[in-house]
TIMILO-409762 format. One record per residue (C-alpha): residue number from 1; x, y, z; residue in one letter. Coordinates in steps of 0.2 Angstrom, whole numbers, padded with zeros to 4 digits. Example, Ala and Ser with C-alpha at 12.3 -4.5 7.8 and 13.67 -1.06 7.14 Angstrom:
BEGIN
R   nr   east  north     up  rest
R    1   0062  -0022   0039     A
R    2   0068  -0005   0036     S
% end
This chain:
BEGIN
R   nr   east  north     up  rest
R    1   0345  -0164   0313     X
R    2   0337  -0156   0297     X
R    3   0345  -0142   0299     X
R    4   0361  -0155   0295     X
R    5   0351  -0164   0281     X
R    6   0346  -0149   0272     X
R    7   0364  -0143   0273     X
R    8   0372  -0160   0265     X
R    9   0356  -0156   0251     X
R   10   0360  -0140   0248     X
R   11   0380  -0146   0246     X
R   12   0376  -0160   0235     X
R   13   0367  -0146   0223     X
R   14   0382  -0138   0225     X
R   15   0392  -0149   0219     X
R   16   0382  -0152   0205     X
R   17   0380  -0137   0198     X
R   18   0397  -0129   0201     X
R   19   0405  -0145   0193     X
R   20   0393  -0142   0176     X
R   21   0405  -0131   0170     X
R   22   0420  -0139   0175     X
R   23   0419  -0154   0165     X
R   24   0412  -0145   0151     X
R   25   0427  -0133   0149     X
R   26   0439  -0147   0149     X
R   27   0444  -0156   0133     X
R   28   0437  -0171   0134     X
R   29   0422  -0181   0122     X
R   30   0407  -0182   0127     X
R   31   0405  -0198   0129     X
R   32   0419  -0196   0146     X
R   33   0410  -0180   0149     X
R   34   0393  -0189   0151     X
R   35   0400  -0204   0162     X
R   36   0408  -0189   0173     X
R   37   0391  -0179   0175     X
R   38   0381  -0194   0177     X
R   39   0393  -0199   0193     X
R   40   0394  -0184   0200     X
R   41   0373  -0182   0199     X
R   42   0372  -0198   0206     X
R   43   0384  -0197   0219     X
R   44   0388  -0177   0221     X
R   45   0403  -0181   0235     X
R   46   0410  -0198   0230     X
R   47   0410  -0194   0211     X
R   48   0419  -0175   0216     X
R   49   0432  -0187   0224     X
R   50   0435  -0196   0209     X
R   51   0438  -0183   0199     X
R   52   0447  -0176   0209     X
R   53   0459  -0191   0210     X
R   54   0455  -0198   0192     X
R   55   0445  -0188   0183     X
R   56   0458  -0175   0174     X
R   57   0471  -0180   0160     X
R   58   0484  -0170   0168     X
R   59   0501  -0175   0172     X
R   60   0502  -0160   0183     X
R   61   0511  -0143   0180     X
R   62   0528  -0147   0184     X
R   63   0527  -0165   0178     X
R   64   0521  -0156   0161     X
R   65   0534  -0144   0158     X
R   66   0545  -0157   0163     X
R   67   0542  -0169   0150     X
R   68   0541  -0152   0137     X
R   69   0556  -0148   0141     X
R   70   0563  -0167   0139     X
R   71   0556  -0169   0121     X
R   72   0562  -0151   0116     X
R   73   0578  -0155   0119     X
R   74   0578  -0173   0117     X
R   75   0594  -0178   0109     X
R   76   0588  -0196   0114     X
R   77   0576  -0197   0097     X
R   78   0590  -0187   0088     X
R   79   0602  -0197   0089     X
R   80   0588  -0214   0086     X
R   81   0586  -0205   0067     X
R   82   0603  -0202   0066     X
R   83   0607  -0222   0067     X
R   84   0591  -0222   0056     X
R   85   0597  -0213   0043     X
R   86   0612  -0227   0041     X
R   87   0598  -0239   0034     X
R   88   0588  -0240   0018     X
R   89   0572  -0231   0017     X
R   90   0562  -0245   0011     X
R   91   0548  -0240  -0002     X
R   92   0528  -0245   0003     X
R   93   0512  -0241  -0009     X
R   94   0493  -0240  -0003     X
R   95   0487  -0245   0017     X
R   96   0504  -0247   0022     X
R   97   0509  -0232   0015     X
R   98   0495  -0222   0025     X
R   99   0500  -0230   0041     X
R  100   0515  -0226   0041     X
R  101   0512  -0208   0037     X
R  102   0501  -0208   0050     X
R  103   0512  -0214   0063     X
R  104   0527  -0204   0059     X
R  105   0514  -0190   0061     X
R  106   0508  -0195   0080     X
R  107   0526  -0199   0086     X
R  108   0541  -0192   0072     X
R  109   0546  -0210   0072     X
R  110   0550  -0216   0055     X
R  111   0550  -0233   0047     X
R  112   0565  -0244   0049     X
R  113   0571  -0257   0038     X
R  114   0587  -0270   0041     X
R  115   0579  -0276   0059     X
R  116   0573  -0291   0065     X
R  117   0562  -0300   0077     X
R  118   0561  -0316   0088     X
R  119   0543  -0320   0095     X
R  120   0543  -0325   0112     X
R  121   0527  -0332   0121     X
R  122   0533  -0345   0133     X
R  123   0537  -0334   0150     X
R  124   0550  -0344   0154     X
R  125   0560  -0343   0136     X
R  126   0558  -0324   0137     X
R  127   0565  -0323   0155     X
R  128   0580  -0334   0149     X
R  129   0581  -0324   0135     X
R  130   0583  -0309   0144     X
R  131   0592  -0314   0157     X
R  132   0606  -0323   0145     X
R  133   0605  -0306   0138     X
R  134   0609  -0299   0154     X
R  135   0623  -0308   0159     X
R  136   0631  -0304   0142     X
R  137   0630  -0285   0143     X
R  138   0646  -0274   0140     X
R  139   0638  -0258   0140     X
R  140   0623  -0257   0147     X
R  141   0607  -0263   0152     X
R  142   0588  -0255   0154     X
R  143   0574  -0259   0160     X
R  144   0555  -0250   0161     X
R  145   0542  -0262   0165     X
R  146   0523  -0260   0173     X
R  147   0525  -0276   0185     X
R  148   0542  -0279   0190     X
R  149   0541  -0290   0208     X
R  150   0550  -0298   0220     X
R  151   0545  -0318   0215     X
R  152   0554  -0330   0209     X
R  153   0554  -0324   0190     X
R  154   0557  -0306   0197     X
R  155   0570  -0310   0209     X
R  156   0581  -0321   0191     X
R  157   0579  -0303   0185     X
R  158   0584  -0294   0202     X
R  159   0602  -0305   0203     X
R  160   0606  -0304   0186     X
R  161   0605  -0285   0188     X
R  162   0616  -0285   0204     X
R  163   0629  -0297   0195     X
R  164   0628  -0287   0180     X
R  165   0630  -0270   0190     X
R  166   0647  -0280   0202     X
R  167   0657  -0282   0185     X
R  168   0656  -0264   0181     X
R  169   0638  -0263   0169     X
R  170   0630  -0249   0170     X
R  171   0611  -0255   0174     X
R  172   0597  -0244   0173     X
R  173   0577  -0247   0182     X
R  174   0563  -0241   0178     X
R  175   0547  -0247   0187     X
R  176   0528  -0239   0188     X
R  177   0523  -0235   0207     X
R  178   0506  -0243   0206     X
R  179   0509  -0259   0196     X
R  180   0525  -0262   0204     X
R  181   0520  -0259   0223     X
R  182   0524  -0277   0229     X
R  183   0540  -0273   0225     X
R  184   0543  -0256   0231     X
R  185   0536  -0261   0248     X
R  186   0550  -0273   0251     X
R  187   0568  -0274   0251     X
R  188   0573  -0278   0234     X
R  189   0574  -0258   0228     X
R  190   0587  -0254   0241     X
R  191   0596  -0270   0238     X
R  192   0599  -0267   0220     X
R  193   0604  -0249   0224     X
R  194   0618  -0257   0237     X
R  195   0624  -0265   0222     X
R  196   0626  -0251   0212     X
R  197   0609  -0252   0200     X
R  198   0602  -0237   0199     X
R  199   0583  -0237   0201     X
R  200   0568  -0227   0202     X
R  201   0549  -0227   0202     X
R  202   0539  -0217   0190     X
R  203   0523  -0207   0196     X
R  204   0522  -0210   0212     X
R  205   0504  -0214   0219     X
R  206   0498  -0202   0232     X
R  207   0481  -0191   0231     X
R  208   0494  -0175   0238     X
R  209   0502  -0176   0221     X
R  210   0508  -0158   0218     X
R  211   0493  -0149   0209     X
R  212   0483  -0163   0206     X
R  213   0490  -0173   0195     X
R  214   0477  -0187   0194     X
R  215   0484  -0206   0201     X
R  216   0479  -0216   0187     X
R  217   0488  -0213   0174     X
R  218   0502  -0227   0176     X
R  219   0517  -0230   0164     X
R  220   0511  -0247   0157     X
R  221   0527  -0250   0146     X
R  222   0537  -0264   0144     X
R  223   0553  -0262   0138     X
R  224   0573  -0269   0139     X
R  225   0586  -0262   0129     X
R  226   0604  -0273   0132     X
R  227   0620  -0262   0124     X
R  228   0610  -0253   0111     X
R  229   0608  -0269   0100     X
R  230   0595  -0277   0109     X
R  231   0577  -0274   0115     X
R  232   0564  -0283   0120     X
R  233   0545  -0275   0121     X
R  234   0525  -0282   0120     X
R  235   0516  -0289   0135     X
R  236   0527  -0298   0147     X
R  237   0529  -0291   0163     X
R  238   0544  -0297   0177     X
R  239   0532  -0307   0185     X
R  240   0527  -0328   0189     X
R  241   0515  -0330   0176     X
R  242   0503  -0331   0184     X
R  243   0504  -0314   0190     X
R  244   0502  -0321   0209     X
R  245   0484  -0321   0208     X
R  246   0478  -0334   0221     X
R  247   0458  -0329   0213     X
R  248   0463  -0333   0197     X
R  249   0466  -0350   0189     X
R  250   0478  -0352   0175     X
R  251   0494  -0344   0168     X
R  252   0494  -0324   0159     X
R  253   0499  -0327   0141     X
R  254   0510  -0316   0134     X
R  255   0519  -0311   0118     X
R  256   0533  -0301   0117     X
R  257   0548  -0299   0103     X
R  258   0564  -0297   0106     X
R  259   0572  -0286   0092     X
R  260   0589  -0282   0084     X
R  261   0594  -0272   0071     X
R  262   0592  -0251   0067     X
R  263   0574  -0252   0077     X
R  264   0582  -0254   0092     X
R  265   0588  -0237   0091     X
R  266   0571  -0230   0093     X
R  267   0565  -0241   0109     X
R  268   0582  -0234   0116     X
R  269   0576  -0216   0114     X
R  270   0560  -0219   0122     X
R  271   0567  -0227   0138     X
R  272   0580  -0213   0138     X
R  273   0566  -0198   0139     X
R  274   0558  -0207   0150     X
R  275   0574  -0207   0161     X
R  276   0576  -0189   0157     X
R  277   0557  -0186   0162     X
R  278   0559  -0196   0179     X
R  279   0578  -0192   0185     X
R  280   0581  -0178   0179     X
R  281   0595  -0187   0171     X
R  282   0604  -0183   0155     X
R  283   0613  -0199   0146     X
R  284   0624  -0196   0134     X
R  285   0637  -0207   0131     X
R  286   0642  -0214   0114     X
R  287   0638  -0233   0120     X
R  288   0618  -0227   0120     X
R  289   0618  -0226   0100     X
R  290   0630  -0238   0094     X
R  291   0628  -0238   0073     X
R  292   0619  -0254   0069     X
R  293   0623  -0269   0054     X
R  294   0608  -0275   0048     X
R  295   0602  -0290   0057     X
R  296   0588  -0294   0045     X
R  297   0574  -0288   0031     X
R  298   0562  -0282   0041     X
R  299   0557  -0262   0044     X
R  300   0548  -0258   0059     X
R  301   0542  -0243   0068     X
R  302   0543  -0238   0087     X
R  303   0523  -0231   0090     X
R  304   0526  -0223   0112     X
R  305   0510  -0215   0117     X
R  306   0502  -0207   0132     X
R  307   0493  -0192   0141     X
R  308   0511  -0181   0137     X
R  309   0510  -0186   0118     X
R  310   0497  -0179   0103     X
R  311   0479  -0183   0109     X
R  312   0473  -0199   0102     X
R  313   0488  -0203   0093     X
R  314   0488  -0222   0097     X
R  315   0468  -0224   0093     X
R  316   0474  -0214   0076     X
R  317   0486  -0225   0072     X
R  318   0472  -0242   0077     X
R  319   0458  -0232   0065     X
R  320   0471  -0230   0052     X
R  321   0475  -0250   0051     X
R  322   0458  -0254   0052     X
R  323   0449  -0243   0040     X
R  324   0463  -0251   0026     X
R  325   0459  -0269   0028     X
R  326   0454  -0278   0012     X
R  327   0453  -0298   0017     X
R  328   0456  -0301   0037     X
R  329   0460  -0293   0054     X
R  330   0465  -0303   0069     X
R  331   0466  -0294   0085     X
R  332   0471  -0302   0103     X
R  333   0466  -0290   0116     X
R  334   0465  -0294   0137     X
R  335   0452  -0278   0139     X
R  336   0438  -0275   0126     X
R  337   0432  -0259   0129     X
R  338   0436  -0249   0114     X
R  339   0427  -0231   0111     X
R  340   0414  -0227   0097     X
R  341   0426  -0224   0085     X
R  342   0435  -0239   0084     X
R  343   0418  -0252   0085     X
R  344   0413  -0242   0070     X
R  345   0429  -0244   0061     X
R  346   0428  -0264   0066     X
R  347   0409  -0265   0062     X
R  348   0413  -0254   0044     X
R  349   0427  -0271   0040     X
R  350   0415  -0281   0044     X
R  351   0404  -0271   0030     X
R  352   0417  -0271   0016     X
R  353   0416  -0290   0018     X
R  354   0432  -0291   0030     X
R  355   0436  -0305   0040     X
R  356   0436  -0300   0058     X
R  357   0442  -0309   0072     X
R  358   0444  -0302   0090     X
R  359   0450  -0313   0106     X
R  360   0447  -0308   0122     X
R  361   0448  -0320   0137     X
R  362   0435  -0329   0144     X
R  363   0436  -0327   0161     X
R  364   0444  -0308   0162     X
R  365   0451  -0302   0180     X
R  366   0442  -0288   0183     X
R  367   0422  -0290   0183     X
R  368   0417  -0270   0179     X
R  369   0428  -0270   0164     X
R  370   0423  -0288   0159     X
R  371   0404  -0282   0161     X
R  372   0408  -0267   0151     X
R  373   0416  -0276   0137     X
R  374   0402  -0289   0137     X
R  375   0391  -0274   0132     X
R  376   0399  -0272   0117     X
R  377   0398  -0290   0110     X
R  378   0381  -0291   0102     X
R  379   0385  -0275   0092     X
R  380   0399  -0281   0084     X
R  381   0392  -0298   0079     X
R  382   0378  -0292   0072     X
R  383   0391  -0281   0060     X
R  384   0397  -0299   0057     X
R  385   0415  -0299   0069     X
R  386   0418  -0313   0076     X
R  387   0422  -0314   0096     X
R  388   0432  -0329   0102     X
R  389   0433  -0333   0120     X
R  390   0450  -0337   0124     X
R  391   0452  -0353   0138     X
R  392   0473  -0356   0141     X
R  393   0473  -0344   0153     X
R  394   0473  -0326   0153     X
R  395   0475  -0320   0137     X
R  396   0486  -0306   0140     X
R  397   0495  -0302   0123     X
R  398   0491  -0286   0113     X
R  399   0493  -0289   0093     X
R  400   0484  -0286   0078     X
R  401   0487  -0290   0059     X
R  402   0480  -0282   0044     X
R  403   0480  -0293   0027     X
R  404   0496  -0296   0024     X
R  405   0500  -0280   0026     X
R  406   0507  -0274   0042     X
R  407   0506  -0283   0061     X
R  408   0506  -0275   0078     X
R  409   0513  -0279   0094     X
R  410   0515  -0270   0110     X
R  411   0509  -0267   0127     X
R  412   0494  -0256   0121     X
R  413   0476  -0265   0124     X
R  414   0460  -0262   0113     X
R  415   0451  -0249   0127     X
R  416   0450  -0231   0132     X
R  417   0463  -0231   0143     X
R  418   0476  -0235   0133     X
R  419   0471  -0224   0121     X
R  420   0472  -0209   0132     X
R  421   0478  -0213   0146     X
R  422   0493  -0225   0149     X
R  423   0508  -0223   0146     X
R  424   0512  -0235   0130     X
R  425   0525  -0242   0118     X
R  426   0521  -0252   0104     X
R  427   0529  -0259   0087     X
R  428   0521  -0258   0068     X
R  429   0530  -0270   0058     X
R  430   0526  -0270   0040     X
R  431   0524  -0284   0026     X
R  432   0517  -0304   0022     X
R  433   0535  -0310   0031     X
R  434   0531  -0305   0047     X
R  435   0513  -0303   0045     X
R  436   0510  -0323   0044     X
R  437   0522  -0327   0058     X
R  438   0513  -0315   0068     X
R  439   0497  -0323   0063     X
R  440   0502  -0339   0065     X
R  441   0503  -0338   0085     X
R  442   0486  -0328   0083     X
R  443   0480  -0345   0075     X
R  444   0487  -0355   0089     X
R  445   0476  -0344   0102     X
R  446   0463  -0346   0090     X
R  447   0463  -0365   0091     X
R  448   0464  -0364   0110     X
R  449   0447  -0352   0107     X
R  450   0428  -0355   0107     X
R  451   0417  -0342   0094     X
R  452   0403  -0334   0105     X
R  453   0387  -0340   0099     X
R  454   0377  -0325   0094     X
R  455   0361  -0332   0099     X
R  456   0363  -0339   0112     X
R  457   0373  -0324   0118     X
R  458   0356  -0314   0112     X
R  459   0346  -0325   0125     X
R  460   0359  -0321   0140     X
R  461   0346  -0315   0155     X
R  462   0340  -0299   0158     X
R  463   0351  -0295   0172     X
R  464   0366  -0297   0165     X
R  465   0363  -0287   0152     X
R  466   0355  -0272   0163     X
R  467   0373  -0274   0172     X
R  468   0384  -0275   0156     X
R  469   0373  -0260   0149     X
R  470   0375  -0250   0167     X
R  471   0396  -0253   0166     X
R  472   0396  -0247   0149     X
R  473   0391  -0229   0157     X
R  474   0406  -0230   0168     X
R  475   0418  -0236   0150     X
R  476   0426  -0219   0144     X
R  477   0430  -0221   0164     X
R  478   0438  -0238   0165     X
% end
């Protein structure tokens, strides 16, 4: 039997050692890089696995050139500029200015004016919504959601698709493999199908993946488009809202827009590439890009990121908003587990005298990225931010405003992996109009929301801060 021992030892050293150089020559910041080598020292075989299944960025080869080949010669987000260019280029001065520089710079999406937006929080106005929608479409309908499932609210979705499909609609599905496996597992795909829907699921979860593509990184969009004039996007899935979850008590709450107007041109181009990326699929048919009448006074600006796009293009565009505050930022986030980066930004508001308020649930659904965003909470409030514990439910909506200044809304939350790692699509939307009504349903969370008590927080025991401390390690891994 030692021989067997000293054979596992030597092995782990191995692995170790041979695994040194590996992560090193990867791009990745340090902060990963650490987590990575203090897994793999601690656990040489368990923490190889992992990287192996989760530790790259990498989409695989063929997934890579695929997508390259997709955005090269995308005419999708060609012709998305060339329904922009029918609208007035409205004029902006100072912060909003330097956003919206920096986010045509990340994605090549520029700003938007004539457009406007519906705010939808209650679940069952936005699947009615969407579903009226549905039934009313001539041309068209789309679909790319994270969670789509076969329950009651998914299955409304499910026969409005079918009838939609029987009366000679196009209807289009996209779905991500990991968050919509309840789905996949059961009839509903092949029924849809029968109908005459056409569907697919996007990166597939299986640790074979041709070379190595890593199985976490998931497509966490949620996007409809209805004939080219309407889209919805932010954070509802096709889901009960209360996401099934017999361990968690209370309803998700959710936020999402529904939008009309030249802006919808862009959400249209980001589900068609990711069409393109997934079927292989070209679309090119006139109906896709109607011209668009102005259907208000609002300009907007389609923000997709992920792993294919410009590294840290969505945490650029967060640093951008938040280093041009001047009076108050509200932020409603599920996940708090920002990088370094972004808590210096929020703690340097705080500074400049900002008003900074962040809400985050107070009872989270998963324990290890609760524990690692607990670690984070004295920091910011001795920078002076403000952490409200949010007690509806879930509190599932991603926004932010800035000032008066500009608003965000999307399906992005305020950690690491969305920042490089999901698959995301969010909306920047500029100026006081739709900066107060956005901040108004912030206040109505707010309300619903208890301020975390620094001290007392500061006199937590010492075991739950050795374990928040010890998930912070694993963070830049969550």
């Amino acid at each position: 039997m030692a021989w067997v021992v000293l054979t596992f030892s030597i092995v782990e050293w191995v692995i170790r050692l041979a695994m040194i150089p590996v992560i090193l020559r990867r791009r990745m910041s340090p902060a990963p890089a650490l987590a990575w080598l203090l897994v793999i020292f601690a656990l040489p075989v368990v923490g190889l696995v992992m990287y192996w299944l989760i530790g790259v960025q990498y989409l695989g080869i063929k997934r890579v050139q695929s997508h390259r080949r997709v955005i090269e010669d995308s005419s999708a987000s060609r012709r998305a500029d060339a329904v922009a260019a029918h609208t007035q280029r409205p004029a902006f001065e100072g912060p909003q200015r330097n956003l919206i520089r920096q986010a045509e710079q990340v994605t090549g999406n520029p700003i938007v004016g004539d457009s406007s937006v519906d705010l939808l929080g209650a679940p069952a106005v936005f699947l009615d919504r969407l579903i009226d929608d549905i039934h009313a479409a001539e041309h068209h309908v789309h679909l790319l959601y994270y969670i789509f499932w076969d329950d009651a609210s998914g299955r409304r979705v499910i026969d409005a698709l079918i009838a939609a499909a029987q009366r000679g609609v196009p209807c289009r599905v996209l779905v991500d493999a990991a968050g919509s496996r309840q789905l996949l597992k059961g009839r509903a795909p092949r029924e849809m199908i029968g109908h005459g829907v056409a569907f697919h699921a996007m990166l597939p979860v299986t640790p074979w993946r041709r070379r190595l593509a890593r199985i976490d990184l998931r497509n966490h969009r949620k996007l409809a488009v209805i004939d080219g004039r309407t889209a919805y996007a932010g954070s509802h899935n096709l889901v009960n809202p209360d996401y099934n979850r017999a361990d968690y008590e209370g309803d998700w709450i959710d936020l999402s827009g529904r939008f009309t107007g030249p802006v919808v041109a862009q959400f249209q181009a980001v589900f068609l590439d990711d069409w393109t990326f997934t079927t292989h699929e070209r679309l090119e048919s006139d109906d896709l890009f109607p011209l668009l009448d102005p259907t208000g006074a609002m300009t907007m600006q389609v923000v997709p990121t992920g792993p294919n796009h410009e590294a840290d293009s969505f945490r650029r565009v967060v640093l951008t908003a938040l280093n041009a505050a001047e009076e108050r930022i509200i932020m409603t986030t599920p996940y708090l587990v920002p990088d370094e980066p972004t808590i210096l930004a929020l703690m340097m508001a705080a500074d400049r005298g900002v008003a900074v308020d962040i809400l985050t649930p107070a009872k989270g659904d998963h324990p290890l990225v609760n524990a690692a965003a607990a670690s984070n909470y004295e920091t910011l409030m001795d920078a002076g931010v403000t952490i409200h514990r949010f007690h509806g439910g879930l509190l599932h909506a991603k926004t932010a405003t800035v000032d008066d200044a500009f608003a965000f809304l999307g399906s992005a939350n305020l950690d690491i992996r969305s920042f490089d790692l999901n698959f995301e699509i969010n909306t920047l939307m500029y100026g006081r109009q739709i900066t107060e009504r956005l901040r108004h349903v912030q206040l109505d969370f707010l309300a619903m929301s208890d301020p975390l008590d620094a001290e007392r927080w500061r006199r937590r025991p010492a075991l739950r801060r050795y374990v928040e401390n010890a998930a912070a390690l694993l963070s830049p891994l969550l």
